[in-house]
C-alpha positions in Angstrom: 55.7 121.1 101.0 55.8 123.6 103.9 53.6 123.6 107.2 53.9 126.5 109.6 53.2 126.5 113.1 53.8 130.1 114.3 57.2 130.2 114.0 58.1 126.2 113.1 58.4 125.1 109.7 58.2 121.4 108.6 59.4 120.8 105.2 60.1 118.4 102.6 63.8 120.0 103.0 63.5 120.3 106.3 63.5 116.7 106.9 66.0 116.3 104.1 68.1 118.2 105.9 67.7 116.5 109.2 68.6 112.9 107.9 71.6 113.9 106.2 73.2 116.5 108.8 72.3 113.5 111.2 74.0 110.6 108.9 76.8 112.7 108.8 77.3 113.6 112.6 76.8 109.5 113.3 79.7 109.0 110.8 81.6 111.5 112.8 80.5 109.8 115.9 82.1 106.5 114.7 85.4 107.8 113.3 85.1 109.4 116.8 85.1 106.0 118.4 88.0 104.2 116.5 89.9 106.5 118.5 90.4 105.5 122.4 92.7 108.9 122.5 90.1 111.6 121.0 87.6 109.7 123.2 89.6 110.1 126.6 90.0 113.8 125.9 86.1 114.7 124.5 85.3 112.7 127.9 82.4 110.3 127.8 79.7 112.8 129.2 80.5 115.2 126.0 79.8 112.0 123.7 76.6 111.2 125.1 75.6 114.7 124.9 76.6 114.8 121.4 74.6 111.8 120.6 71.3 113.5 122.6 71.8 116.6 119.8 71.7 113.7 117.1 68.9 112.0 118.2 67.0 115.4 118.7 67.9 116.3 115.7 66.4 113.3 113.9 63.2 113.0 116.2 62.8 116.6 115.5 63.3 118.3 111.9 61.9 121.2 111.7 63.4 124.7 111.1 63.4 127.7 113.4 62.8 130.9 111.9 63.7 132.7 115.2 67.6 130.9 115.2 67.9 129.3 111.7 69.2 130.9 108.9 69.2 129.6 104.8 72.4 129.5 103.0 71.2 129.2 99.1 73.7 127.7 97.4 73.5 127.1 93.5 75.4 123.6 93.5 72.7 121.6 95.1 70.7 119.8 92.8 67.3 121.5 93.0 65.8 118.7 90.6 65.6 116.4 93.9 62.9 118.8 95.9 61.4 119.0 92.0 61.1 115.3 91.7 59.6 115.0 95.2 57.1 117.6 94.8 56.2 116.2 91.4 52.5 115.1 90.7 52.0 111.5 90.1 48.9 109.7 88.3 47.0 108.6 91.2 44.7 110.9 92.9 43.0 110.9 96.3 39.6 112.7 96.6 39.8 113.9 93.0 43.5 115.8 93.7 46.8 114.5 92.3 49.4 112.8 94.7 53.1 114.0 95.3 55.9 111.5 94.9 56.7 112.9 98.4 53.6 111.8 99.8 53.9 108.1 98.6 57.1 107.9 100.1 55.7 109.3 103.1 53.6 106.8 103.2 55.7 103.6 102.7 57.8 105.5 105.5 55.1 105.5 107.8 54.0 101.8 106.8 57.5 100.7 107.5 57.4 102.4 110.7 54.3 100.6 112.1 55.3 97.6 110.8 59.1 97.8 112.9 56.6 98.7 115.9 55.1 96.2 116.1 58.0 93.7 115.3 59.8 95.7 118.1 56.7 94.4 120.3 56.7 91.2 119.7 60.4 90.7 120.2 59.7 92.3 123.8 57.1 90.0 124.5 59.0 87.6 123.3 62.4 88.3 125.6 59.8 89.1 128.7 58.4 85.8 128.3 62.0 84.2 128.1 62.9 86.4 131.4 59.9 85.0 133.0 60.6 81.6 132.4 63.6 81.5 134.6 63.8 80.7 138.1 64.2 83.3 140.9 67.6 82.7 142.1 67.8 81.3 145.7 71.6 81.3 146.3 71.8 83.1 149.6 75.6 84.3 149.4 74.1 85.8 145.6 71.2 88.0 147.4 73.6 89.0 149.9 76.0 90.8 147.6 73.5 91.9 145.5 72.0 93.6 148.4 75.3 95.1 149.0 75.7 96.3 145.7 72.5 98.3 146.1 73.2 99.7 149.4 76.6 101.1 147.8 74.9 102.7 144.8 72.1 104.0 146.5 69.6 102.1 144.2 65.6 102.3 146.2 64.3 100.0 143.6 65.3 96.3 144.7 66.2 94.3 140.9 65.0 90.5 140.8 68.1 87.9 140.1 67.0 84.9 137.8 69.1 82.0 136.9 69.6 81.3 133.2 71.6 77.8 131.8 75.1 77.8 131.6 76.8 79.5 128.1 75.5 82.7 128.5 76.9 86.0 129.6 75.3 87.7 133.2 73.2 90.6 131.4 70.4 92.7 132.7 67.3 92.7 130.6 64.0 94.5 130.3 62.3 98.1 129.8 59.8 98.8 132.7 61.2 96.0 135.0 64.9 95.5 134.6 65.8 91.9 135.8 69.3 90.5 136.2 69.7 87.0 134.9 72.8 85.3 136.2 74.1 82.4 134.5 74.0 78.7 136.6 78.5 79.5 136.6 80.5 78.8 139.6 81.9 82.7 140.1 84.3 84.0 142.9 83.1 86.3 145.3 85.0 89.3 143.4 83.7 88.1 140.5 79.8 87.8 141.5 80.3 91.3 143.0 81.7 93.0 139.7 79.2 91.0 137.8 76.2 92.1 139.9 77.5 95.7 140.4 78.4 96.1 136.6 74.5 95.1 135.8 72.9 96.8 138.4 75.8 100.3 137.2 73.5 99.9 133.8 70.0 100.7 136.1 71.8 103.2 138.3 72.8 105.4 134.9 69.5 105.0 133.6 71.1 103.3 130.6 67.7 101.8 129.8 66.2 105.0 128.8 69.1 105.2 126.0 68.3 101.8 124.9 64.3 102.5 124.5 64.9 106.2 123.1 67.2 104.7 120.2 65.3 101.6 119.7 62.2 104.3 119.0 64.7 106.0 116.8 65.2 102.8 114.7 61.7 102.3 114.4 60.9 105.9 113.2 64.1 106.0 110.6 63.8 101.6 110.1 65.3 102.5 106.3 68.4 104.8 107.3 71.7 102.1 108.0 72.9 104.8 110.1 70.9 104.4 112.9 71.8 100.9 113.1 75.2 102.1 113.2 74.1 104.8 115.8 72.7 101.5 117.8 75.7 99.6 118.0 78.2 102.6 118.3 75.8 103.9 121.7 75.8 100.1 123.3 78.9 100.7 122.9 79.5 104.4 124.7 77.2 103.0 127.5 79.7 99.8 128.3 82.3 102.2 128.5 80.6 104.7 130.9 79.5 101.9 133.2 83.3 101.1 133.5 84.1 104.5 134.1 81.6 104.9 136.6 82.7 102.0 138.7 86.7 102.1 138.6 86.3 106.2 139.5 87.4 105.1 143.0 89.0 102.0 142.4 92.8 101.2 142.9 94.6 100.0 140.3 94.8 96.5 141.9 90.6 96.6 142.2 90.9 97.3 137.7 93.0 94.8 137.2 90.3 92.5 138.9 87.3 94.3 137.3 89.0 94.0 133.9 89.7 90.1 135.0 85.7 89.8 135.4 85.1 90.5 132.1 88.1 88.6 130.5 85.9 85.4 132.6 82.5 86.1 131.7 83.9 85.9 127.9 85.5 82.6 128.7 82.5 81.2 130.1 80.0 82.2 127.7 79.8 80.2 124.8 76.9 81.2 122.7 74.9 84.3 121.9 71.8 86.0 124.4 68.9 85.1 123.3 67.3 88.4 125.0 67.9 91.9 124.6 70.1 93.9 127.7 73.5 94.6 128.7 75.8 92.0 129.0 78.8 92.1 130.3 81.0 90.6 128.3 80.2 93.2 125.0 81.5 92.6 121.5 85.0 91.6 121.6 86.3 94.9 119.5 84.4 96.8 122.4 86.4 95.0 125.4 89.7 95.7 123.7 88.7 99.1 123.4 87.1 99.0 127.6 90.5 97.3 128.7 92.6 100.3 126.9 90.3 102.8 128.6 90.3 101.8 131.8 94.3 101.3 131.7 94.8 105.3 130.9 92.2 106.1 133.3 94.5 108.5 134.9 94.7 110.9 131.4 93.4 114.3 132.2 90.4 115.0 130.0 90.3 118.1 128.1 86.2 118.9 128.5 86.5 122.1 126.3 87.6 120.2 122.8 84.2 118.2 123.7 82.5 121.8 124.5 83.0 123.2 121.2 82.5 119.9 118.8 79.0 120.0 120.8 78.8 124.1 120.1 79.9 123.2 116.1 77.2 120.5 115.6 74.2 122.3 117.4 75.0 125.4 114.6 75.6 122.6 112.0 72.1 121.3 113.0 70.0 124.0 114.0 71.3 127.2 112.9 72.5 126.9 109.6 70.1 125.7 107.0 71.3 124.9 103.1 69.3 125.1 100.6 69.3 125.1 96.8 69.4 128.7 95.2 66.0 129.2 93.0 66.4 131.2 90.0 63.5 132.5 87.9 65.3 131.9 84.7 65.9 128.5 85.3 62.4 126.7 84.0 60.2 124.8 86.3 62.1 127.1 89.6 60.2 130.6 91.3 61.0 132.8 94.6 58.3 134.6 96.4 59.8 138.0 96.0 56.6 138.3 93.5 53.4 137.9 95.0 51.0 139.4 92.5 49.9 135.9 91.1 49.3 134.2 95.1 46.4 133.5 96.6 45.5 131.1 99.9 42.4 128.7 99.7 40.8 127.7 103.5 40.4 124.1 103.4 36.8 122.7 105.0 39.2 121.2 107.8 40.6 124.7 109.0 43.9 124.3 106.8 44.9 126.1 104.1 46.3 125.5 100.8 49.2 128.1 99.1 48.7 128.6 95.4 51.3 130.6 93.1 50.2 131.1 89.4 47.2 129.0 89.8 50.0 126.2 90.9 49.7 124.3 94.3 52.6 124.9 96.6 51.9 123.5 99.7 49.5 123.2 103.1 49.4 124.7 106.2 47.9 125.0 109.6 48.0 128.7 109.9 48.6 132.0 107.9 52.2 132.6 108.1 52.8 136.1 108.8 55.3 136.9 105.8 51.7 135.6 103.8 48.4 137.5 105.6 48.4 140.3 102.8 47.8 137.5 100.4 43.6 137.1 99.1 41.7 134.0 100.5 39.5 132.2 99.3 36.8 129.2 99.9 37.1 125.8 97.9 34.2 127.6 95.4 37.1 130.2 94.9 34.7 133.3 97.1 36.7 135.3 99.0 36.8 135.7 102.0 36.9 139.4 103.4 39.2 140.1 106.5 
C-alpha cells in the first residue's frame, strides 16, 4: 500500500523500513552505552540528539521524494511485502481485506489499549503523590528555595514527605512534585538531593520521559523501545550529573557522588510512582561514579557530529528496497503503464489499479500518475 501527500509517501515499506533502521540505531545506542569511554568522547548532548533522530524516525515513517533515494536490492525477500499485501477471506463493504490491514488493526488496538493503561497508571501515581503530606520542615523549604534561586527555576516545585525506604524522586507530568523521604539527611546531602530533583525540571527531562512513554505506547509490540526506555532514563541521570558538577571542585564530587552512595543505603524497597530518583539502577551509578571521576576528559564533539550525520542518511536518505523483476511471477514495475487506470473513491480518494489488480489508495494524484485514465466506482470516466 502507498499514500501520497504531494511529495510524502507512506508505505507498507515505508514503515518497515522505519522499525527496523530504528531497532537497529537503539541497538547501536546501547552497545554505545556499555562504553563510559565512547560516551565521554560522543559527549552527552550528541547522544540525546541521536536519540531525538530515533524517535523521529519511529513517530514519523514516511519517505521523502525530494531527499530520499531507493537502493533495490535483489536479496531482500520480496515475499514479505507479497504476504502483507495478500488478500485474506474476510471482506469489509463487499472488498477483500489485506493481511496488512489486520495487523494494522491489532496494532492500533494494542495502542489504545497501552493508552489507556498508561492513564490509569498516572492517575494512579498522582493519587499516590497527592496522598502525601506537604512537607513543613523549615530548614527543607529554605534550601530548596536556594536551590531554585541558583538554577534560575520561576516555577516554585511542591516538597511532599513520603515513608521511610524510598529513594527522594521527583514525580509527575504537568505538575512535577518532589517527594522526600521521612530520612534524617545532612545539610550537603538535602541540598544535592533537592538540587539533583529539581536539575531533572530545570533540563526539561520530563518532556523526554512523556515523548518516549508516547513512543511505547504507539510501538507497545517492539522490545526495543523498552530497551530505548531504560537506556534514555539512563542518558538523563547522567546529564543531570553533568550538569551539576560543571562547576564543582573535585572535593564538592566526591560529596555529590557520596549523596547518591546514601540515598542507596537508605532506600530499601522499590518507588511505587513513576519519576527520577536519585539513586538509579545500580549498573547506572557504577557507570555515573566512573563519569563523573573523568569529568576532566576533553570531548571530541566531531566523532558525535558525524555518527549523527551517518544515521540521519541511514534514516532518511537512503531507502532499501527489494528489486521487482517482471519475470519473477506474482512481481511488476511501473515502467508499463498501458494496463493502469485510477478509480475516484465517493470519499475524495482514489484507488490505483494495474491489470485490473488493486495496488493501493491515495489522497491525491501523484504526479508521476496524472496521464493515467480515471474513472467513477461504475467504471465512467472521468474527462480532465
Amino acid at each position: 500500500m502507498r499514500i501520497y501527500f504531494d511529495s510524502i509517501i507512506l508505505s507498507t515499506s515505508s514503515v518497515l523500513y522505519a522499525v527496523l533502521t530504528g531497532s537497529l540505531l537503539l541497538i547501536l545506542l546501547s552497545l554505545l552505552l556499555l562504553n563510559r569511554r565512547i560516551l565521554r568522547r560522543i559527549g552527552l548532548g550528541t547522544l540525546c540528539f541521536f536519540v531525538f533522530l530515533i524517535i523521529f524516525r519511529l513517530t514519523v515513517p514516511l519517505e521523502y521524494t525530494g531527499i530520499s533515494h531507493s537502493i533495490y536490492l535483489t536479496g531482500l525477500p520480496v515475499s514479505i511485502f507479497d504476504f502483507l499485501n495478500s488478500d485474506t477471506p474476510l471482506t469489509v463493504l463487499g472488498n477483500p481485506v489485506k493481511i496488512f490491514q489486520i495487523l494494522l488493526f491489532f496494532w492500533i488496538t494494542g495502542s489504545i489499549v497501552k493508552g489507556i493503561l498508561f492513564v490509569r497508571n498516572y492517575r494512579k501515581m498522582k493519587t499516590y503523590i497527592l496522598h502525601q503530606p506537604y512537607c513543613t520542615d523549615e530548614r527543607v523549604l529554605n534550601v530548596q528555595d536556594q536551590v531554585e534561586k541558583n538554577l534560575s527555576v520561576r516555577h516554585h516545585l511542591d516538597i511532599r514527605s513520603t515513608s521511610a525506604g524510598t529513594s527522594p524522586c521527583i514525580g509527575g507530568f504537568l505538575h512535577p512534585v518532589i517527594l522526600l523521604p521521612q530520612m534524617e539527611l545532612s545539610d550537603t546531602d538535602l541540598y544535592y538531593t533537592l538540587l539533583h530533583e529539581t536539575a531533572h525540571y530545570k533540563r526539561g527531562d520530563f518532556v523526554w520521559k512523556f515523548v518516549l512513554e508516547t513512543l511505547g505506547i504507539l510501538y507497545w509490540w517492539n522490545p526495543f523501545i523498552f530497551l530505548l526506555k531504560r537506556q534514555m532514563d539512563n542518558v538523563l541521570e547522567f546529564r543531570v550529573d553533568d550538569f551539576i558538577t560543571r562547576d564543582l571542585r573535585e572535593k564538592e564530587i566526591l560529596k555529590y557522588m557520596e549523596c547518591i552512595y546514601h540515598s542507596i543505603e537508605a532506600s530499601v524497597c522499590s518507588d511505587s510512582y513513576s519519576g527520577f530518583s536519585l539513586k538509579g539502577t545500580s549498573k547506572c551509578t557504577h557507570m555515573r561514579f566512573e563519569l563523573m571521576s573523568e569529568r576532566s576528559q576533553k570531548k571530541r564533539p566531531i566523532g558525535g557530529f558525524f555518527l549523527c550525520l551517518i544515521a540521519f542518511l541511514f534514516m532518511f536518505c537512503i531507502i532499501i528496497e527489494p528489486y521487482h523483476d517482471d519475470s519473477i511471477p506474482g512481481t511488476f514495475t511501473l515502467s508499463e503503464l498501458d494496463n493502469a487506470y485510477i478509480v475516484q473513491n465517493d470519499q475524495g480518494t482514489y484507488d490505483l489499479y494495474i491489470n485490473d489488480s488493486f495496488l493501493g489508495s491515495m489522497n491525491t494524484v501523484h504526479e508521476l500518475l496524472v496521464d493515467l485514465p480515471v474513472y467513477t466506482k461504475e467504471m465512467e470516466r472521468i474527462e480532465e
